[in-house]
Legacy VTK file of the C-alpha trace (Angstrom):
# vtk DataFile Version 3.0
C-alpha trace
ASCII
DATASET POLYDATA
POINTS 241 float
0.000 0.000 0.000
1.245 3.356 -0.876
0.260 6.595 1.037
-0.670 10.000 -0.315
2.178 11.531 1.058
4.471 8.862 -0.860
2.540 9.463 -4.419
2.938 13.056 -3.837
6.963 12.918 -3.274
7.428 10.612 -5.890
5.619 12.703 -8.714
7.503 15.915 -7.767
10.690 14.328 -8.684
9.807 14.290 -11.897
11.009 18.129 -11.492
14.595 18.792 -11.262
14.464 21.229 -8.345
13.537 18.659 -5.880
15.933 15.954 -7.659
18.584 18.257 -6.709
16.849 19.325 -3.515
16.875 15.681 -2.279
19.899 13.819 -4.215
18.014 11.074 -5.908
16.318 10.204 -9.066
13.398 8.041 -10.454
14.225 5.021 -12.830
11.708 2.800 -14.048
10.992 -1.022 -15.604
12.489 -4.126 -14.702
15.841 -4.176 -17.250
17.145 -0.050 -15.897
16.122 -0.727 -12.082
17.989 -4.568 -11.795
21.374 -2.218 -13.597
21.140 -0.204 -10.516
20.090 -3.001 -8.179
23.739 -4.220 -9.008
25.987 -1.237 -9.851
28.231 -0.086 -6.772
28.334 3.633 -6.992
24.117 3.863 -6.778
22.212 3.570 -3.835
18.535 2.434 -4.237
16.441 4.026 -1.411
13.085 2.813 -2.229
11.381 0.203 -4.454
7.459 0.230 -5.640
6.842 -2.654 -7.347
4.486 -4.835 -8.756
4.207 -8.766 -6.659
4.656 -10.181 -9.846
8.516 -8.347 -9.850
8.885 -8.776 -6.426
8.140 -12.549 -6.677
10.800 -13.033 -9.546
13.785 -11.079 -7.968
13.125 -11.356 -4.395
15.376 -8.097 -4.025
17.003 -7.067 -1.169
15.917 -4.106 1.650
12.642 -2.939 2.089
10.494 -3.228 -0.626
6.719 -1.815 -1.146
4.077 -4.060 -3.200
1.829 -1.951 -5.283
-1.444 -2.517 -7.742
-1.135 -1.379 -11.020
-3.317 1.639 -10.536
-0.810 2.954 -7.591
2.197 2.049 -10.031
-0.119 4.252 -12.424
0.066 7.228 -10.121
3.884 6.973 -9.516
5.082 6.278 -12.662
6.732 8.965 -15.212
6.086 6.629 -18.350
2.845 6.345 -20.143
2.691 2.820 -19.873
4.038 1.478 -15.981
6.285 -1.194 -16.108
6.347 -3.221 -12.973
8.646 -1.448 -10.990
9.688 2.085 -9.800
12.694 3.230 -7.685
14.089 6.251 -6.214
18.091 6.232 -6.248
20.356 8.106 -4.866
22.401 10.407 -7.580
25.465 8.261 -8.829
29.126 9.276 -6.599
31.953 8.785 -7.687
35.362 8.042 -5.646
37.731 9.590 -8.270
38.569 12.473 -10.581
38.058 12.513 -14.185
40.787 10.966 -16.153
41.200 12.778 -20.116
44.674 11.484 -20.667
44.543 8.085 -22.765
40.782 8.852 -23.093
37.967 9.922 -25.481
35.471 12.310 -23.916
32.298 13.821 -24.910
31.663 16.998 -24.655
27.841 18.397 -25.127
26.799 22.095 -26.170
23.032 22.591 -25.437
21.948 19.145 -26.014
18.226 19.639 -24.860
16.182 17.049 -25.645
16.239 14.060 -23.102
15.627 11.298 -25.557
19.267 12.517 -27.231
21.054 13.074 -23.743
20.126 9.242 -22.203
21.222 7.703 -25.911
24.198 9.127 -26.201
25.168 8.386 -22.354
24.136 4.822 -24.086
26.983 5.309 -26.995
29.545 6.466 -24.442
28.899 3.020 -23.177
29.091 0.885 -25.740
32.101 2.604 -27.087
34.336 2.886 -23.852
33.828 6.680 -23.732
34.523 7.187 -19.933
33.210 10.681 -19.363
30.750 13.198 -20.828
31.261 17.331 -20.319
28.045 19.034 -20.403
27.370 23.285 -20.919
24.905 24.300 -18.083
22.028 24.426 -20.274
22.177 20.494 -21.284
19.234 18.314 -20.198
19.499 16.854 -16.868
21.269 13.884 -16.719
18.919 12.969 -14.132
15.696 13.784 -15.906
13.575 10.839 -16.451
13.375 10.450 -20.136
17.094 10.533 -19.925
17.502 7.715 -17.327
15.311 5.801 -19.157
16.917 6.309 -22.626
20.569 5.245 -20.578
18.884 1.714 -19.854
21.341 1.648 -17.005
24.545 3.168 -18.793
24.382 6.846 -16.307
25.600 4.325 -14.057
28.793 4.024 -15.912
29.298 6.930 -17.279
30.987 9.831 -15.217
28.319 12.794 -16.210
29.883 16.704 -15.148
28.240 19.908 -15.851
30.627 22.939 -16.449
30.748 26.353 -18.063
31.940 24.383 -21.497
34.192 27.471 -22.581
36.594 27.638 -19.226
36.319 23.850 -19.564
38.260 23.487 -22.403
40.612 26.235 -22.195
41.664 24.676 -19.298
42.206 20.992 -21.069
43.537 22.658 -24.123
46.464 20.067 -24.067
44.188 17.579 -25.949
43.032 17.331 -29.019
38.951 18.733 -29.495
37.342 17.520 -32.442
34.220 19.718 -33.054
30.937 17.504 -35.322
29.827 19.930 -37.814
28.542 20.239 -41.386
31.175 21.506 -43.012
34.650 19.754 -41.921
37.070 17.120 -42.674
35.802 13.448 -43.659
35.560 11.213 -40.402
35.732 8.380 -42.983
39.098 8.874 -43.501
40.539 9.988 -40.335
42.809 7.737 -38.325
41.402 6.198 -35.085
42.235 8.029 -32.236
42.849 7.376 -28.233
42.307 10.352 -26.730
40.693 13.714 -27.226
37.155 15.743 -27.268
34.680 15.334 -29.338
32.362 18.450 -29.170
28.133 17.617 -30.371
25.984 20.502 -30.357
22.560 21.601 -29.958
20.054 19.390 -31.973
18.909 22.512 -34.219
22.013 25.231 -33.754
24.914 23.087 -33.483
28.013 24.264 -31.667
27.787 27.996 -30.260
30.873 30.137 -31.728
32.144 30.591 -28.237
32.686 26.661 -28.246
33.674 25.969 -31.965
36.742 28.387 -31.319
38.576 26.305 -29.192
38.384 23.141 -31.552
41.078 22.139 -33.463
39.988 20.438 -35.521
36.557 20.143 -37.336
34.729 17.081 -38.379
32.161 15.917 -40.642
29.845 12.773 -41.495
29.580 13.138 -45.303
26.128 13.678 -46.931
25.046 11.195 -49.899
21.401 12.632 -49.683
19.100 15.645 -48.896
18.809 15.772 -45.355
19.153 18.817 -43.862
21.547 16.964 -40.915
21.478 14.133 -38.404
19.847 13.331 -34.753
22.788 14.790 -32.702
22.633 11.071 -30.959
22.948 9.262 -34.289
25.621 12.081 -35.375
27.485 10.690 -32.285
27.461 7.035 -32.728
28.313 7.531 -36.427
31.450 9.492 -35.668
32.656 7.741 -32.802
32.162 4.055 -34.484
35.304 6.038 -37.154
37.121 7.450 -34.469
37.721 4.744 -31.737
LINES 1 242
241 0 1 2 3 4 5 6 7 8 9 10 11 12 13 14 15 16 17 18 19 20 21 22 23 24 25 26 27 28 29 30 31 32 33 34 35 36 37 38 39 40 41 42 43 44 45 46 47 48 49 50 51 52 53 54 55 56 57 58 59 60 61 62 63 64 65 66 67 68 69 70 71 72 73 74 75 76 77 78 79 80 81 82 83 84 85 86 87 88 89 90 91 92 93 94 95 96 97 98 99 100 101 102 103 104 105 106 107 108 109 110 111 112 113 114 115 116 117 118 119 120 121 122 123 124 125 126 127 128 129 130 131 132 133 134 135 136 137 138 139 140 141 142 143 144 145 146 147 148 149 150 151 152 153 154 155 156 157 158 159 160 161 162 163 164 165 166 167 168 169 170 171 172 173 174 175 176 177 178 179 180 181 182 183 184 185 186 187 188 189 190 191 192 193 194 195 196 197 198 199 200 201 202 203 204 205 206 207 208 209 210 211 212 213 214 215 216 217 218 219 220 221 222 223 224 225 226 227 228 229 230 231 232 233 234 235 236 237 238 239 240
């Protein structure tokens, strides 16, 4: 049984003032919540879930059975799925590493379906850490939990005034994805450097562009205007690594 008080909290983390107000974040369905069950840097504080879920994992800690129409009232998807749980926001024990690595870095990526997939590239690709400008989407929003399917767990996610950011790593190579650059086809692979994606409609702000080195392109064979910054990403890191 769930209590008002309960449906209430849970629903107003779907905002990100009280995600950041309280340290914790909502993921949903049985695949994203059994990553977190068993990743060590997240903390699961509560569970909701259906018997049926209970019955099959038989999870640790306190766990509260709910009827689909509570699940209903809880959930942040259209269609529930099974189970809900509130996690602490992921720690991690050490500093970035850039040297050796590939890193993201994100100018105004704003829509949360892009943001969760390409935390889900980073993954599959062994891209270690992703740079966000202040105005990104929340790492932590819903949609973009749910789009990780578990990756946020594994992927170290920082938000920073993107500018100072990489002035102050201007060591490494920064490879900035836009329309008009050199063929990512036939560049080398590479082991470490940035790899600048910008805003789904605008691309990379001036202020950012400047400080890449060099700029790269996925070449066009038809009419579309350009790519889904996420798709944009997989492409060009599938060349580069």
């Amino acid at each position: 049984m769930i209590t008002k008080n309960q449906v209430k909290y849970i629903q107003s983390l779907g905002q990100k003032k009280w995600r950041d107000s309280e340290h914790v974040f909502i993921a949903e369905g049985p695949k994203l919540v059994n990553e977190l069950l068993t990743a060590a840097n997240c903390k699961i504080i509560q569970l909701y879930a259906l018997k049926e879920w209970i019955d099959q994992i038989k999870p640790g800690g306190e766990v509260i059975e709910v009827t689909i129409d509570e699940l209903q009232k809880i959930s942040q998807l259209s269609t529930p799925n099974q189970v809900v749980a509130i996690a602490k926001k992921i720690t991690w024990e050490s500093e970035a590493v850039l040297e050796g690595n590939i890193s993201l870095a994100l100018d105004e990526i704003q829509d949360p379906g892009n943001m969760g997939t390409i935390i889900r590239l980073a993954d599959w690709f062994g891209v270690k850490n992703i740079f966000c400008s202040m105005n990104c989407a929340d790492s932590y929003n819903p949609k973009v939990v749910q789009a990780s399917m578990g990756s946020i767990t594994r992927i170290r996610i920082e938000y920073n005034d993107l500018p100072m950011w990489l002035k102050k790593n201007n060591g490494l190579s920064v490879y900035a994805s836009v329309l008009n650059g050199d063929d990512v086809t036939k560049m080398e692979k590479i082991n470490e450097g940035i790899l600048i994606i910008g805003n789904e409609s605008k691309g990379i702000s001036d202020q950012v562009l400047r400080l890449a080195n060099a700029r790269i392109t996925i070449p066009r064979r038809g009419k579309a205007e350009s790519l889904n910054a996420a798709v944009a990403t997989g492409i060009i890191l599938s060349h580069l690594i």
